[in-house]
Each structure stands twice: as C-alpha cells, then as structure tokens.
C-alpha positions in Angstrom: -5.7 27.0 11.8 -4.3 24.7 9.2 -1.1 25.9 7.2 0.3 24.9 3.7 2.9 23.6 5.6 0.8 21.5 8.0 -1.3 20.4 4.8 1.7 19.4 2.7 3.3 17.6 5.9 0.3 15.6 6.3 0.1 14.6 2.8 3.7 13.3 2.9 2.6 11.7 6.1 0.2 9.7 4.1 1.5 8.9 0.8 4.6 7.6 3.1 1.9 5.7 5.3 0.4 4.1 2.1 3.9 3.2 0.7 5.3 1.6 3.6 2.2 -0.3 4.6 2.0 -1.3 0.7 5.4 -3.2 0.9 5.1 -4.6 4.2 6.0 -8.4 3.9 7.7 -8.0 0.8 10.5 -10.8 -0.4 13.8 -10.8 -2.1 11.9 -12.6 -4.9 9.3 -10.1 -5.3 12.2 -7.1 -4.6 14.2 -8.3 -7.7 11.0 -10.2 -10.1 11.0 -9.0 -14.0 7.6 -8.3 -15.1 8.7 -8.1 -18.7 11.9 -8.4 -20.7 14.8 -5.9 -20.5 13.8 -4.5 -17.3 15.5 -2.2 -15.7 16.1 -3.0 -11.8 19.4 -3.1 -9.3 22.0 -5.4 -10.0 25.2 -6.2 -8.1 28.6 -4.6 -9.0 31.3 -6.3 -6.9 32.6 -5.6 -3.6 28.7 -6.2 -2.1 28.0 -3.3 -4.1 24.5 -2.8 -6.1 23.7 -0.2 -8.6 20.3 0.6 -10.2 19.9 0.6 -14.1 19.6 3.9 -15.9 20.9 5.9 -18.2 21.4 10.2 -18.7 18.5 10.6 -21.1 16.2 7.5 -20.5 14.5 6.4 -23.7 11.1 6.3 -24.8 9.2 4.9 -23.8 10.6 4.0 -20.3 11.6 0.6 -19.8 9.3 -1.5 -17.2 11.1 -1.3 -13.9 11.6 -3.7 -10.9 10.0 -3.0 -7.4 13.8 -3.0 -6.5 14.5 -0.4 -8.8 11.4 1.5 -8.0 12.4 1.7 -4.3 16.0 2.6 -4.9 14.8 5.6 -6.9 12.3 7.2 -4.1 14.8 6.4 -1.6 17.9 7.2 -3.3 16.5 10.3 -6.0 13.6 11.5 -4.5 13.4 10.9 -0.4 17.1 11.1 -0.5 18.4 13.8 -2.9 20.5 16.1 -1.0 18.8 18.8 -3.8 15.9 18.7 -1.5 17.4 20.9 1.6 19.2 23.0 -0.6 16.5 23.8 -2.8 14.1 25.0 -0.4 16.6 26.7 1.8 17.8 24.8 4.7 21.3 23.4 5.6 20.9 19.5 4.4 21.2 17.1 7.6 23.7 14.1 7.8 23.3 11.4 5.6 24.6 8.1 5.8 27.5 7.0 3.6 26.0 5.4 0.5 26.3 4.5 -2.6 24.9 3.0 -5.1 21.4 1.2 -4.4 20.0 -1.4 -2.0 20.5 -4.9 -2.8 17.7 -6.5 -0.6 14.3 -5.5 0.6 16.1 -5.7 4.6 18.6 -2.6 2.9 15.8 -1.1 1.3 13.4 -0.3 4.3 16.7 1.3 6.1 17.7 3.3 3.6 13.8 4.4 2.8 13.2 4.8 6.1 16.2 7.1 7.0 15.8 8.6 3.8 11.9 9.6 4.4 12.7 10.9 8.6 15.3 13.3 6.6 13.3 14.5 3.8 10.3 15.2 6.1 12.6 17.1 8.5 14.0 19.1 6.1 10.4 20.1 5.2 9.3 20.9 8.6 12.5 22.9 9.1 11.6 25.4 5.4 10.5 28.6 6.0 6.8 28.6 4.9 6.9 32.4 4.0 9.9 32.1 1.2 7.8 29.4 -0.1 6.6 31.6 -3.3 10.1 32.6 -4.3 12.1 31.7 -7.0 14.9 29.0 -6.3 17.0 30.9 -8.2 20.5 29.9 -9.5 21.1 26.8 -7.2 18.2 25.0 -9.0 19.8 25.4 -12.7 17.1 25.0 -15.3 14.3 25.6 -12.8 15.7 28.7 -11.4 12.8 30.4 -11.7 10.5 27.7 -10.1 9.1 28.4 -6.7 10.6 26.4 -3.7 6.5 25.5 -3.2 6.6 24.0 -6.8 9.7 21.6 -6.0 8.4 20.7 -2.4 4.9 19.4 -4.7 7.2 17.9 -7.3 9.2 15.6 -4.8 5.8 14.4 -3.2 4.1 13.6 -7.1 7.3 11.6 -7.1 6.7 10.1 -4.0 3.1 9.7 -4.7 3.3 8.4 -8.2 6.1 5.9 -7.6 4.8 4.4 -4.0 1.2 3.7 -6.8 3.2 2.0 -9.2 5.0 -0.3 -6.4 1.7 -1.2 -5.5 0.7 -2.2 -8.8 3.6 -4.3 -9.2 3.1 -6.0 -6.0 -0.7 -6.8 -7.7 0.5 -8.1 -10.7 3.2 -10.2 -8.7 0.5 -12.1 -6.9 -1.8 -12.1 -9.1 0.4 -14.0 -11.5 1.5 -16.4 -9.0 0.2 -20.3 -8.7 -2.9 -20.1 -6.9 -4.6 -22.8 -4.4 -7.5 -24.1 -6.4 -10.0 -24.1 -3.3 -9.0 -20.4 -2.4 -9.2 -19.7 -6.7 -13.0 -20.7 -6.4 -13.6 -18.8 -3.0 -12.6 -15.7 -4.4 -13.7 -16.4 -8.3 -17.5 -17.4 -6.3 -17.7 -20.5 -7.9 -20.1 -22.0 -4.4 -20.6 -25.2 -6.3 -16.6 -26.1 -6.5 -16.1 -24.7 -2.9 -19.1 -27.2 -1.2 -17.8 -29.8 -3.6 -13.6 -29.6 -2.4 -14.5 -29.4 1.5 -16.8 -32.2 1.2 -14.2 -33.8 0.3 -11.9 -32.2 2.3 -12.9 -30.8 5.3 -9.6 -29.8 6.3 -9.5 -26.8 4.1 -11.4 -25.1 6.8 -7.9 -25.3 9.0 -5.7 -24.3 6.1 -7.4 -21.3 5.3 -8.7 -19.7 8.4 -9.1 -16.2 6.7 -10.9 -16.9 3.9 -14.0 -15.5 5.0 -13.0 -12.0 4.9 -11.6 -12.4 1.9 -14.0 -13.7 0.1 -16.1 -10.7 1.6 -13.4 -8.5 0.3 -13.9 -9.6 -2.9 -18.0 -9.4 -3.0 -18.6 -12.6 -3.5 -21.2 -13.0 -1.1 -23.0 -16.6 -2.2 -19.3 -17.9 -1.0 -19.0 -16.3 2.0 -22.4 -17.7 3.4 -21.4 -20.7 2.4 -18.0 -20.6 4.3 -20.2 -19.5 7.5 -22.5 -22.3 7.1 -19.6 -24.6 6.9 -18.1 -23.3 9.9 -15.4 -21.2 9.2 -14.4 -18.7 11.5 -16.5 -15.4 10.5 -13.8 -12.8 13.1 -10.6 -14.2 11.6 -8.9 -11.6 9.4 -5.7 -10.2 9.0 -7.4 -6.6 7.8 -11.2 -5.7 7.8 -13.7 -8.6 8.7 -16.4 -9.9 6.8 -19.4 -8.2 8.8 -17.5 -4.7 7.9 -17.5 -5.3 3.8 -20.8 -7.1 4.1 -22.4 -3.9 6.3 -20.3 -1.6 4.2 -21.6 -3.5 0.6 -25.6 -3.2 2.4 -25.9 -7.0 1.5 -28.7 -8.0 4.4 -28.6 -11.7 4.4 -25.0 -12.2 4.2 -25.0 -9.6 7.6 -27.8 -12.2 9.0 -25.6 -15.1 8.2 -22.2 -13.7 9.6 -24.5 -13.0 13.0 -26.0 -16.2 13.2 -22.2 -17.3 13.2 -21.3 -15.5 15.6 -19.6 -12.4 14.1 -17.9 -9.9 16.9 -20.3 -6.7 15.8 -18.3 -4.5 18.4 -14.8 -4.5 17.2 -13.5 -1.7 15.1 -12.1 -2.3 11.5 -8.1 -1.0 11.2 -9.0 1.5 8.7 -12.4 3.6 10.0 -11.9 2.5 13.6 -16.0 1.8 12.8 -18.2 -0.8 13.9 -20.0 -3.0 11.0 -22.9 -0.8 12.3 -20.7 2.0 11.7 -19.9 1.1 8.3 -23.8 0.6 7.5 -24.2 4.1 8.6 -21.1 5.2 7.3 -21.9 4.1 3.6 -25.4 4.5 3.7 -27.3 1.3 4.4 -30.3 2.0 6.1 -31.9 -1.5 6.5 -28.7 -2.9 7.4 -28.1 0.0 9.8 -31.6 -1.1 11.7 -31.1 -4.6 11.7 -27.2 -3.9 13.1 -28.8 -1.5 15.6 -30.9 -4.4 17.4 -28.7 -6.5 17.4 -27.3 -4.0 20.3 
C-alpha cells in the first residue's frame, strides 16, 4: 500500500526527472543569456568565484531571471538548504564545501545533482508519523507550520522553478536564427519545402530528423511530403512520426509513413507504446484497425 511518503518521493522523483531531462544539452550561452534588461543571473566575483544576484527583500515585481540564476537557486536555496534536514527532523548529511553559485552549466549539474541525492535522502530518512507536527521554534516565522507543509513547499519550489527553466529554454530557441527550409517544415508551408529541395536535394542529408518533427508539430501536409521525398520516416531523436501521427488519428499521413517504410514495432521513449498502441491509447479507432493489419 502506497504511503504519503512513497507518494511525495515519487513526485520528487518526477519533477527532478522532468528538470534534468529539460536541461540536458544546455550551453554556457544559453546558462548565462538575458531575456530582458536588468536581469538578474550569476556573475563572477574574483578568485573563480560566482555569486547569484539578489537582494533581502526582492522588489516587485521580481526582476526576469537567467536560467543560470534559476538553477543556482533550486540547487543552492531549495535542493540544497541545509533548513531542509533540520526542519523535518533528521541530522543534515555532508555537504560539499561551497559557496556562492555555479559559474557554468558543467558546475551546475554537480552541484544540482549532489544537491537533489541529498535532499531526497533526507526525505526518505523523515519520520512519516511526526509529519503533522508543528516545526516549532527551529523554523522561526513558520513555527507553527507542519513539517508535511515545508516538505510540499520545497517540492512547489522545485516544481515551479524546473517549469520556468523550461520556458526559458523555449523562448531561447525560439528566438534564435532559424534555417529557412526547417522554418517552412515546421510553419507547413509544403509549397516552400517542394520548392527548396528541388533545388536542393541535399537538405534531405542535412536534416535527417525532420520528419518527426514536423509530426511533432501537426503539420501533416509536410510530413507526407518529406516521406514522399525520401526522407527517412524512423529517424528521431524522441518520438517518431508514426507515434504523433497514430496518436493525432490522422489516417493518410499513418498510410504514407507505412508505405515508407515506418518501423510499427518499436516503442516510443515516453509510453514504451507501439504507434498501434498510441492509436489505442488515445482513442483512434480507424487508425487502430488499419495499424492492427498491418500486423
């Protein structure tokens, strides 16, 4: 039988899942970009030393943050608060020697890393049954505050800041210089995309992947016509294009991605489904048949 404890460990499990696979690939670039002016992020000190911007009472509205300043705060104030034993009454574990913040995406996934093992550890070790007490004096201002109610605070905190890393990773790419082939694959403009490999049928080489994302994206007149001009229909680095299309109960772009030659037994990373699966999964009765003999 499930516990609050098993619950709660498995929602850490997964908001730390979503972060860390959200900022996988990340660059120094991206780490340190300003979305807007006077943002606040982690600058260097001296002595290869960083420190993150902020200030006692923070004004308001908050100023616009850096992923780098994002990250240092869930690893730094909420993974790696040394509050967070203390407060729910076990002896804190060793910490590395730190200070300050980390000055590169390499230092951030260590100190995140380390920082999230700890925390969850530290949860795992907490008495489930003093859960519903009051904190009392060690927590100040929230003495009377249940150690239950902190344990939920630190995981909105790690839930609410992983989402707005991933937001900034979204805006980062979207606002960056886009190929224009790959800008009228994914913006389904079919006429632009038969016109530029006409011209160049190279593009096929240069973006081997484009299928899926173009299925990813719903733009389905596109991703026929990739097929049809011989792009590879398997090659993904997430979900193929028979899943989405399946998934999306869009018949002839399923037919087309077949015809091509689309591998209907592999599982998608997410589901661990078949594109039959996902027909089934989301409902999709004719595709579901037409999957179903192609067994």
């Amino acid at each position: 039988m499930s516990t609050i404890k098993v619950d709660l460990l498995s929602l850490a499990d997964d908001a730390w899942r979503r972060l860390r696979g959200r900022i996988e690939g990340l660059t120094d670039e991206e780490y340190f970009w300003e979305p807007a002016p006077y943002c606040w992020t982690v600058r260097a000190v001296g002595d290869g030393a960083w420190r993150a911007d902020g200030a006692a009472l923070p004004p308001d509205p908050a100023p616009v943050t850096t992923i780098a300043w994002r990250l240092s705060h869930i690893a730094v104030d909420v993974l790696g608060d040394g509050r967070n034993a203390t407060w729910i009454g076990v002896s804190p574990l060793p910490a590395p020697e730190r200070r300050g913040a980390p000055g590169t995406v390499a230092d951030a996934f260590e100190w995140l890393d380390e920082a999230y093992d700890r925390f969850r550890r530290q949860l795992d070790a907490a008495d489930e049954e003093a859960w519903l007490t009051a904190m009392g004096p060690i927590a100040g201002p929230y003495a009377d505050s249940s150690r239950l109610a902190f344990i939920l605070h630190e995981l909105d905190e790690l839930i609410h800041h992983g989402a707005e890393v991933g937001v900034l990773r979204d805006l980062y790419r979207a606002t960056r210089p886009q190929d224009p082939f790959v800008a009228a694959a994914l913006g389904g403009d079919r006429p632009a995309v038969d016109s530029r490999l006409a011209a160049d049928p190279g593009l096929r080489d240069a973006h081997p992947d484009l299928v899926s994302r173009a299925a990813a994206a719903g733009q389905w007149e596109v991703v026929r016509a990739l097929a049809e001009h011989g792009f590879d229909v398997n090659k993904t680095d997430g979900i193929p294009a028979a899943h989405y299309a399946a998934g999306a109960g869009e018949l002839e772009a399923v037919r087309t991605l077949v015809s091509r030659g689309a591998d209907l037994t592999a599982p998608d990373p997410r589901f661990d489904l078949t594109p039959l699966g996902w027909a089934r999964q989301f409902r999709r009765r004719e595709v579901a048949k037409y999957l179903a003999a192609q067994e």
